[in-house]
KEZADO-672483 format. One line per field, with one value per residue: residue in one letter; y, z, x of N, C-alpha, C, O in turn. Coordinates in nm, 4 decimals. Layout:
<sites>
resn <- [A:...];
n_c2 <- [Y:...];
n_c3 <- [Z:...];
n_c1 <- [X:...];
ca_c2 <- [Y:...];
ca_c3 <- [Z:...];
ca_c1 <- [X:...];
c_c2 <- [Y:...];
c_c3 <- [Z:...];
c_c1 <- [X:...];
o_c2 <- [Y:...];
o_c3 <- [Z:...];
o_c1 <- [X:...];
</sites>
This chain:
<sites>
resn <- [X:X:X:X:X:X:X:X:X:X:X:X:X:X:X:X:X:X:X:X:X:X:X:X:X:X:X:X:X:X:X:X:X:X:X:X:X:X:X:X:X:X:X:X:X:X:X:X:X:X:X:X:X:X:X:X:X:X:X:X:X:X:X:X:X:X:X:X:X:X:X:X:X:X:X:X:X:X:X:X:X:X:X:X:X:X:X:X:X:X:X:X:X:X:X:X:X:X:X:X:X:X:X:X:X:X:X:X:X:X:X:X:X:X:X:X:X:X:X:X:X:X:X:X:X:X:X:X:X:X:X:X:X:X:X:X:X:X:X:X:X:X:X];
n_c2 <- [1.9928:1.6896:1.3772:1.2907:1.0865:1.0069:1.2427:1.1255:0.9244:1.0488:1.1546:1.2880:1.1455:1.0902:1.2976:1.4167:1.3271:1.0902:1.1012:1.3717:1.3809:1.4191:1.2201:1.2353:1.1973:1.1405:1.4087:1.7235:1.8668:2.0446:1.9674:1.6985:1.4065:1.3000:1.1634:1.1496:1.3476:1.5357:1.8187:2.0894:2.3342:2.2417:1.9842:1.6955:1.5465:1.2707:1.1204:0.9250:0.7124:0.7206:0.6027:0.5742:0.7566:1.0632:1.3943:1.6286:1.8534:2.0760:2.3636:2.5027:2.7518:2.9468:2.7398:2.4987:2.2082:2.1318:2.3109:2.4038:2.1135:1.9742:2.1077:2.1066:1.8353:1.8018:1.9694:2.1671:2.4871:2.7043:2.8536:2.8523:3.1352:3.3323:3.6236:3.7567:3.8526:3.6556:3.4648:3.5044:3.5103:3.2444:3.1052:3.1836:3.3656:3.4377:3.2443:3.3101:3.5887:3.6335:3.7776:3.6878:3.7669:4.0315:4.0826:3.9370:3.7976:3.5624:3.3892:3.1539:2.9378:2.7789:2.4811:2.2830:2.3233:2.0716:1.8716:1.9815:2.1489:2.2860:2.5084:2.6662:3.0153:3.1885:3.5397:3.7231:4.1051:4.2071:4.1103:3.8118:3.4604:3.2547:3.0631:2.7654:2.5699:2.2679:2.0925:1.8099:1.6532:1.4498:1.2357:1.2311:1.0820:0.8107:0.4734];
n_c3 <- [0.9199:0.9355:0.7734:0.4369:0.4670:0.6946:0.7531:0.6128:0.7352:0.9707:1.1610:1.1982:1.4569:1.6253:1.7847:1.8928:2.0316:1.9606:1.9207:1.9107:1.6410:1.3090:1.0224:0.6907:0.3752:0.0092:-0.0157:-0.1843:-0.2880:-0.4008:-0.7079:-0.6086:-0.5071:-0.1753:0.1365:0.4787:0.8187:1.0022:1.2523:1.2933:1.0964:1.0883:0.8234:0.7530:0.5040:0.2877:-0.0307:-0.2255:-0.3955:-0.2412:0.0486:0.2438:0.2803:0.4267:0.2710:0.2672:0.5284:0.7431:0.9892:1.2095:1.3665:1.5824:1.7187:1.7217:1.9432:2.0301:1.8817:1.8933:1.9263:1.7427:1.5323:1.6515:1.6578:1.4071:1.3293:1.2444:1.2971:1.3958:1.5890:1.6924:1.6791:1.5892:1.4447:1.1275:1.0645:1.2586:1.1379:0.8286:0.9246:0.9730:0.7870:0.5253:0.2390:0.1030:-0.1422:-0.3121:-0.2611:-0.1222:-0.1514:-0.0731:0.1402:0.2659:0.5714:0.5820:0.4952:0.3076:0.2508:0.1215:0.0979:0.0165:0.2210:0.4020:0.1748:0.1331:0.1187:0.0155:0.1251:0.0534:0.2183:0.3441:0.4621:0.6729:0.7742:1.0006:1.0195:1.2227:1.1949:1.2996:1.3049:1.1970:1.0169:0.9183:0.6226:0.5423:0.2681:0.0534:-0.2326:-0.3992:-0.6102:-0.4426:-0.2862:-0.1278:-0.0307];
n_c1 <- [-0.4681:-0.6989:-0.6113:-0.7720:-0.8473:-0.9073:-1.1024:-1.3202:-1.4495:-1.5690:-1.8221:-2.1130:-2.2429:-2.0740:-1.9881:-2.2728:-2.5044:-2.7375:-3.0454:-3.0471:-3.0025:-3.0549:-3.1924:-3.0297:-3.1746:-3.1468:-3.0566:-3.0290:-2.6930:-2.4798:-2.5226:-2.5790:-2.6487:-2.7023:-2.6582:-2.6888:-2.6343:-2.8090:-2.8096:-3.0112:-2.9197:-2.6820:-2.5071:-2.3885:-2.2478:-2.2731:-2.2253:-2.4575:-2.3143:-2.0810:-2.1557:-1.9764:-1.7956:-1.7519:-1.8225:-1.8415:-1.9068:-2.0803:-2.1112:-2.3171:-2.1952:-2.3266:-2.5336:-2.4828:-2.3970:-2.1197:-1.8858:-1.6118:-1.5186:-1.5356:-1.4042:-1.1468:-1.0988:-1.0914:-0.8195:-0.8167:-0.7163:-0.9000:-1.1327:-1.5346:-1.6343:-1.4467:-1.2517:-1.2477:-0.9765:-0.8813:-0.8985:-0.8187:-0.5138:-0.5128:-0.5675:-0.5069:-0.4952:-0.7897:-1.0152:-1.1590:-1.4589:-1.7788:-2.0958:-2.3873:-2.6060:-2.7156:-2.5954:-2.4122:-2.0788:-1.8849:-1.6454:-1.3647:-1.1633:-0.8440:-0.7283:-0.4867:-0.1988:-0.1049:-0.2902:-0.4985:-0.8275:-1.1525:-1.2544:-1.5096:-1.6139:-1.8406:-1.8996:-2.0906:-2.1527:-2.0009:-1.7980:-1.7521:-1.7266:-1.9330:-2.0863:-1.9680:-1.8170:-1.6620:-1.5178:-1.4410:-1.2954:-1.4490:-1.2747:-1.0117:-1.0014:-0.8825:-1.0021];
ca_c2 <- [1.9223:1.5343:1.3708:1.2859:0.8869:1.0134:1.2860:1.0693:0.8120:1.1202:1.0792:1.3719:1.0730:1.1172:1.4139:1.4741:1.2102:1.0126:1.1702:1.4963:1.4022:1.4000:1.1464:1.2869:1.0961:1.2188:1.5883:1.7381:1.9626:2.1116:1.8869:1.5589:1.3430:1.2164:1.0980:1.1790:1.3158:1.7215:1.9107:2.2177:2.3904:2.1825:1.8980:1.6056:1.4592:1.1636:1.0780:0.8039:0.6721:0.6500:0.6431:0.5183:0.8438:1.2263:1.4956:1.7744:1.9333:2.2555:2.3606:2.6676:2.7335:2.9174:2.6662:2.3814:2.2291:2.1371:2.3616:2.3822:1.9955:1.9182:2.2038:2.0598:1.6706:1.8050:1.9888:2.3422:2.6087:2.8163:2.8440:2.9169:3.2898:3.3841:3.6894:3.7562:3.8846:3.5356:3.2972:3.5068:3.4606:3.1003:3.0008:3.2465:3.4628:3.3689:3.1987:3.3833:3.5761:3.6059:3.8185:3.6354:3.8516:4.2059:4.0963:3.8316:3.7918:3.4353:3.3401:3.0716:2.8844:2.6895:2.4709:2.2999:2.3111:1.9321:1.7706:2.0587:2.1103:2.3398:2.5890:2.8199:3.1102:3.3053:3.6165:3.8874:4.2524:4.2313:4.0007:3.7037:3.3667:3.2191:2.9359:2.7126:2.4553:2.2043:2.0015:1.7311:1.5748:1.2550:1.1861:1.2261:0.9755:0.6530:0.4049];
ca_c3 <- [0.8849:0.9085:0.5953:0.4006:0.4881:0.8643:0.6988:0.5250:0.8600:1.0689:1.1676:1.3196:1.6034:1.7148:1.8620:1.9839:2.0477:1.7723:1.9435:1.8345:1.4769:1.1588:0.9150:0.5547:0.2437:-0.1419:0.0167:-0.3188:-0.2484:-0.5181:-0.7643:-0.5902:-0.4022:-0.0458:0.2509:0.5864:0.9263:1.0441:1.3358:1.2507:0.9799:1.0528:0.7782:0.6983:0.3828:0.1733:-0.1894:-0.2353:-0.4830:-0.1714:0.1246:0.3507:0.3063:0.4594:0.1407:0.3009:0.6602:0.7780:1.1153:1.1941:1.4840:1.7226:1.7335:1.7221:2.0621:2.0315:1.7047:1.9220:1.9500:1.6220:1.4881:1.7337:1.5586:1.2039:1.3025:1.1870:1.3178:1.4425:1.6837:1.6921:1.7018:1.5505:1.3515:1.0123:1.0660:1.2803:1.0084:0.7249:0.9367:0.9849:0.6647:0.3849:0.1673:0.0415:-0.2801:-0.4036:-0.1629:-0.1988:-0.0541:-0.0398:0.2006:0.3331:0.6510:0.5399:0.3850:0.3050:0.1795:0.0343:0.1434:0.0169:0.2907:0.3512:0.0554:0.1330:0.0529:0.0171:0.1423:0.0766:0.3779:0.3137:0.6323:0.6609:0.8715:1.0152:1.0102:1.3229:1.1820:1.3542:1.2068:1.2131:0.9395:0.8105:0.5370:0.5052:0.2140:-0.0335:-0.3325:-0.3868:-0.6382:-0.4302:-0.1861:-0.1762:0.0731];
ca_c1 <- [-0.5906:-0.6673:-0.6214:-0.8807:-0.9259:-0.9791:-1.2232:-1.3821:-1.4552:-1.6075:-1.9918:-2.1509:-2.2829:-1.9400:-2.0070:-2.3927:-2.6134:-2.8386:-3.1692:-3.0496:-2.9940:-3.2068:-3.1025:-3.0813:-3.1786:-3.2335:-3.0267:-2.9062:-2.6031:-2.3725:-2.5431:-2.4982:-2.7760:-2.6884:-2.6975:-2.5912:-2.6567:-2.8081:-2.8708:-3.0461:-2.8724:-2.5222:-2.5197:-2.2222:-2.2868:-2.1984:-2.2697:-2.5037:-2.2143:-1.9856:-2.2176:-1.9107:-1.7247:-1.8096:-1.7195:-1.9070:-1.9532:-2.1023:-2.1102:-2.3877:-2.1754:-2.3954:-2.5752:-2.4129:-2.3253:-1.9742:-1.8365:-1.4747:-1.4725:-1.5160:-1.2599:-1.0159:-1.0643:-1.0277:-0.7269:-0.8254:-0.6931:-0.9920:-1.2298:-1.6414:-1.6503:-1.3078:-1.3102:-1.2110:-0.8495:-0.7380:-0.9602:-0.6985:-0.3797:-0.4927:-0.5671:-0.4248:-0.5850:-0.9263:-0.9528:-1.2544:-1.5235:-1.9065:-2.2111:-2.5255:-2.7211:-2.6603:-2.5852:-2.3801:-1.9885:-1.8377:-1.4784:-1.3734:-1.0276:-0.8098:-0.6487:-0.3595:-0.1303:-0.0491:-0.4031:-0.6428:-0.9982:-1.1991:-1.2880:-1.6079:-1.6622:-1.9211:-1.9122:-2.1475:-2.1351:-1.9137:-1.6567:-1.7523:-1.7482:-2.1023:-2.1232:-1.7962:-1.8237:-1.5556:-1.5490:-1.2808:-1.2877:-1.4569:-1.1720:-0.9262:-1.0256:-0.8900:-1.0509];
c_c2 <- [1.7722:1.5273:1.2695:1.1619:0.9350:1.1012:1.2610:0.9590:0.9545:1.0931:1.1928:1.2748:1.0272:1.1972:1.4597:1.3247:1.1952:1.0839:1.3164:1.5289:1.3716:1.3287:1.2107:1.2005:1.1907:1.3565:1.5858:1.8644:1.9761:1.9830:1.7277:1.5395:1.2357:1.2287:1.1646:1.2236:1.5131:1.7117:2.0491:2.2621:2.3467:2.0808:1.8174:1.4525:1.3409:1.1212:0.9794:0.7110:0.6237:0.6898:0.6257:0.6503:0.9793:1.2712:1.6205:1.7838:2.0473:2.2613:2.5331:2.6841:2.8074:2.8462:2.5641:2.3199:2.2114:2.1748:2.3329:2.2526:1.9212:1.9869:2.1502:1.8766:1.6942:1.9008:2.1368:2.4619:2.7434:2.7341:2.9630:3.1202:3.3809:3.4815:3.7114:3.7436:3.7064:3.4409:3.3558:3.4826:3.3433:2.9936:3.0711:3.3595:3.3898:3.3474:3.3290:3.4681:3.6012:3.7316:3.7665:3.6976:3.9646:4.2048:3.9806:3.8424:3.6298:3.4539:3.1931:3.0440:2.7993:2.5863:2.3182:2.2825:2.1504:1.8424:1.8832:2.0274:2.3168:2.3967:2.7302:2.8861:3.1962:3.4386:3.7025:3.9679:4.2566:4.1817:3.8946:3.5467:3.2914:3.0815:2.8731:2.5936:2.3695:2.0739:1.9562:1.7342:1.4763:1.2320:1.1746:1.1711:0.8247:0.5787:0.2636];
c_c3 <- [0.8943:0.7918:0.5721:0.4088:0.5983:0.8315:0.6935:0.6248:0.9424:1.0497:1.2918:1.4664:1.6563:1.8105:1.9173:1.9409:1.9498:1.8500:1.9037:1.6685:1.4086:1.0723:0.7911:0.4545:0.1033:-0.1009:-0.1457:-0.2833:-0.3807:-0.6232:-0.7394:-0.4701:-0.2937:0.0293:0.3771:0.7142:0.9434:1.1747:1.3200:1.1249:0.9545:0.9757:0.7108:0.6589:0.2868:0.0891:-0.1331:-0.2960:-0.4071:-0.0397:0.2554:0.3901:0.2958:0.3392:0.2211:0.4827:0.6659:0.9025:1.0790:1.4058:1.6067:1.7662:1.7664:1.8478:2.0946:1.9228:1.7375:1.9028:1.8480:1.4992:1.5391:1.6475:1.4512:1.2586:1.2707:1.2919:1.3528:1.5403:1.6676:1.7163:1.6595:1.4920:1.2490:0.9838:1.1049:1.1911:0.8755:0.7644:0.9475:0.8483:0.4910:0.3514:0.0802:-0.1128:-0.3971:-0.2076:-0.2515:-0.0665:-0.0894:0.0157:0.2713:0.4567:0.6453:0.4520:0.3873:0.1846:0.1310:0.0336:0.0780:0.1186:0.3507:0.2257:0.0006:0.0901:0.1275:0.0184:0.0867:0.1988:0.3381:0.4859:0.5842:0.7709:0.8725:1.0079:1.0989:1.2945:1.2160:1.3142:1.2890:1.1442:0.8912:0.7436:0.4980:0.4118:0.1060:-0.1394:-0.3552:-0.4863:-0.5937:-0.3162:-0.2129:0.0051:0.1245];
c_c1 <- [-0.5657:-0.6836:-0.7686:-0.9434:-0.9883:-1.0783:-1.3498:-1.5117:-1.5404:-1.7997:-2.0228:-2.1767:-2.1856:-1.9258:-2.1382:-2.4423:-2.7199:-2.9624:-3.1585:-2.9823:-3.0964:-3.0920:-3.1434:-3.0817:-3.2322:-3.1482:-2.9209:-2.8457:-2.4893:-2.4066:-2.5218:-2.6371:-2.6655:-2.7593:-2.6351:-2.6577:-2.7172:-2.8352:-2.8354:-2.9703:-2.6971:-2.5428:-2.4066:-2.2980:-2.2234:-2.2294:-2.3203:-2.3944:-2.1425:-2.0405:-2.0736:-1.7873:-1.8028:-1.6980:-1.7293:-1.9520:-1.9719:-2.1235:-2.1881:-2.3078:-2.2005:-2.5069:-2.5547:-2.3542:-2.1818:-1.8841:-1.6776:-1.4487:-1.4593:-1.3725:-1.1013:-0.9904:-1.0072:-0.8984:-0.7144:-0.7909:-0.7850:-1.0818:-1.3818:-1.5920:-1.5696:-1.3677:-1.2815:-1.0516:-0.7536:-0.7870:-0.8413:-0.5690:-0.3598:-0.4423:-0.5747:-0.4991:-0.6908:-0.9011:-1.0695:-1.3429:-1.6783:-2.0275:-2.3069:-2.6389:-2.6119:-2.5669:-2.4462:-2.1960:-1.8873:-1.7156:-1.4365:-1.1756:-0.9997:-0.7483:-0.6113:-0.3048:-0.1471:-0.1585:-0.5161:-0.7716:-0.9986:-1.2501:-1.3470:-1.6424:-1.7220:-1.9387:-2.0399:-2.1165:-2.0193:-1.7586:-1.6615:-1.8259:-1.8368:-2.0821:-1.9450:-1.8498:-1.6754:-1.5695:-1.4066:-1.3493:-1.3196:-1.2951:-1.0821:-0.8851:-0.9772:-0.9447:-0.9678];
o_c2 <- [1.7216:1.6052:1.2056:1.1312:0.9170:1.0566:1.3190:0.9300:0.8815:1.0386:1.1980:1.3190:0.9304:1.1751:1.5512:1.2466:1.2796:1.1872:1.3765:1.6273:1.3132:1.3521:1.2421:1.1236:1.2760:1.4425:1.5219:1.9616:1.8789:1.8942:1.6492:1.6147:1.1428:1.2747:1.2307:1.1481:1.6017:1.6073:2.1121:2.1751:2.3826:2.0202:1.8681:1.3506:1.3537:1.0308:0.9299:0.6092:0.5093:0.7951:0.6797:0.6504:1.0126:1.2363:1.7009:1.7064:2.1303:2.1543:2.6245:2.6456:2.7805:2.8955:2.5237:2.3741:2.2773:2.0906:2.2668:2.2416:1.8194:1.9342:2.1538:1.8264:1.6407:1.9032:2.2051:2.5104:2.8597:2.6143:3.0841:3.1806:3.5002:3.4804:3.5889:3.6598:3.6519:3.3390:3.2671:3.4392:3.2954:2.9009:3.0290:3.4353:3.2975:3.3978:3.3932:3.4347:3.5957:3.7475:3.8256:3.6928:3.9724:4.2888:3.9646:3.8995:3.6059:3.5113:3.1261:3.1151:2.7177:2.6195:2.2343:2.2137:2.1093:1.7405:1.8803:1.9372:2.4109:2.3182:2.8399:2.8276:3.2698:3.4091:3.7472:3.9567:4.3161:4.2051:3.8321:3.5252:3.2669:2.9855:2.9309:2.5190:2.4214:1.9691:2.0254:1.8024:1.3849:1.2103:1.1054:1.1899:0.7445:0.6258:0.1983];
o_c3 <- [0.8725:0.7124:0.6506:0.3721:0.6137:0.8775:0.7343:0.5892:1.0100:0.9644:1.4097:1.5744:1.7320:1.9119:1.9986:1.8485:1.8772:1.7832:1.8658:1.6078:1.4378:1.0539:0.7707:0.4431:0.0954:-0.1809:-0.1949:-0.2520:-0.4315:-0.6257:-0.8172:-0.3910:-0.3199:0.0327:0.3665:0.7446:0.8888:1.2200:1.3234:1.0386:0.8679:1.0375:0.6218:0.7045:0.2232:0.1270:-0.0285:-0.2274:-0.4303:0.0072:0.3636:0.4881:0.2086:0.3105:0.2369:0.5349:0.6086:0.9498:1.0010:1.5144:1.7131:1.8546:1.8623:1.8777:2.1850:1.8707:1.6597:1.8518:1.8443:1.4245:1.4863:1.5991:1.4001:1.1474:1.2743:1.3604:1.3391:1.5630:1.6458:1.7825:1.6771:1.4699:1.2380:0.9093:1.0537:1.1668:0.8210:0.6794:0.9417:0.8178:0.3861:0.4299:0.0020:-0.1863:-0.5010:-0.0927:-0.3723:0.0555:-0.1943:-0.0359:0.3071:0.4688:0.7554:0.3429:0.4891:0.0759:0.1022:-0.0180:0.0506:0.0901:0.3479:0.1526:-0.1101:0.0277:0.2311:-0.0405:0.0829:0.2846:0.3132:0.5876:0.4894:0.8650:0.7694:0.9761:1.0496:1.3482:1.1712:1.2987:1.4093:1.2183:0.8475:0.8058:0.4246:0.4542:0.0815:-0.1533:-0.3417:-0.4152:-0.6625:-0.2545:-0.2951:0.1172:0.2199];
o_c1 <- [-0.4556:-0.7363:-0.8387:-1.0568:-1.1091:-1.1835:-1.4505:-1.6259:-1.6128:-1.8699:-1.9877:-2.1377:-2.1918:-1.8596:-2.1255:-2.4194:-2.7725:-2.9588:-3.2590:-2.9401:-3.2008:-2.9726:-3.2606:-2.9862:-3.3206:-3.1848:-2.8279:-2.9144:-2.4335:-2.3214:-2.4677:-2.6942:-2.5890:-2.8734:-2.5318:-2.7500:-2.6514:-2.8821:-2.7297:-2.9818:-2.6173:-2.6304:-2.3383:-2.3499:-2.1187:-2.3039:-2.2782:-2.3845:-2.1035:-1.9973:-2.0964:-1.7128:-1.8831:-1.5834:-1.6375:-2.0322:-1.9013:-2.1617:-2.1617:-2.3512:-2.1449:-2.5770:-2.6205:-2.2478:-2.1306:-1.8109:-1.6087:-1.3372:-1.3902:-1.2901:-0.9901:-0.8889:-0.9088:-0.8457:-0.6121:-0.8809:-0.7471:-1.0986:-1.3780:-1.5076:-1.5944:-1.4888:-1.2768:-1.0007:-0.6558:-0.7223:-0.7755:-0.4912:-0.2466:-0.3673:-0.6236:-0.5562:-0.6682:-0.8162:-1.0544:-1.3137:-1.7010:-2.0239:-2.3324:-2.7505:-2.4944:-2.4778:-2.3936:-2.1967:-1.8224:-1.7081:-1.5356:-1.0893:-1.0878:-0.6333:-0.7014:-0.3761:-0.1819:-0.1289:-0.5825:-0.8312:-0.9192:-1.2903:-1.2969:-1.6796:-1.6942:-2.0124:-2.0902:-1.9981:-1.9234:-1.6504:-1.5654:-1.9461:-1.8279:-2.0610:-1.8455:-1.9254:-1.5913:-1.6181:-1.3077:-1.4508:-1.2383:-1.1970:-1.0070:-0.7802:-1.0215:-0.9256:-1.0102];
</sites>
């Protein structure tokens, strides 16, 4: 994984062009109002508190036009479409998991040891990883 300053510095309009973003303002996510950048159901967020640093990314990655290119920046160890088995040899044994909808099973990573993120996957019926959420710590950011 990059560490969390280079994290912190990422800007979806790194990767697709500003005509295919929506700017977000007021988005409340795990109790916290930001800011930040979507396309479609992918969204990389930053506290109003510390608008200058990304906490939160999600990638809906069939959708998404470059899910590999951004996986490959942060460093992670998977790729769009993986399926359950190489997302657990990648990145451990889940910390917790969760069903949400029928169709639906999401895990819940810790990962790396060395300056942990969070790493939520969501699979389909088939095994095949659909949604990932990668998110830090504001505290454990220094700028």
């Amino acid at each position: 994984m990059i560490s969390k300053l280079e994290f912190g510095k990422l800007r979806l309009s790194q990767f697709i062009d500003r005509d295919q973003i929506d700017e977000l303002d007021q988005w409340e996510y795990m109790g916290r109002l930001n800011i930040g950048e979507a396309h479609g159901f992918s969204e990389w967020i930053r506290t109003i508190e510390r608008p200058d640093f990304l906490w939160c990314l999600s990638l809906d990655l069939p959708t998404f036009p470059c899910p590999d290119k951004v996986l490959e920046r942060l460093d992670v160890p998977l790729s769009a479409g993986a399926n359950e088995d190489s997302v657990r040899l990648a990145l451990g044994d889940p910390l917790e998991d969760t069903t949400l909808r029928p169709d639906r099973r999401s895990y819940r990573f810790g990962f790396p040891a060395s300056e942990p993120y969070c790493i939520d996957c969501t699979f389909d019926l088939s095994g095949e990883l659909k949604y990932l959420i990668v998110s830090t710590e504001l505290i454990t950011l220094r700028a």
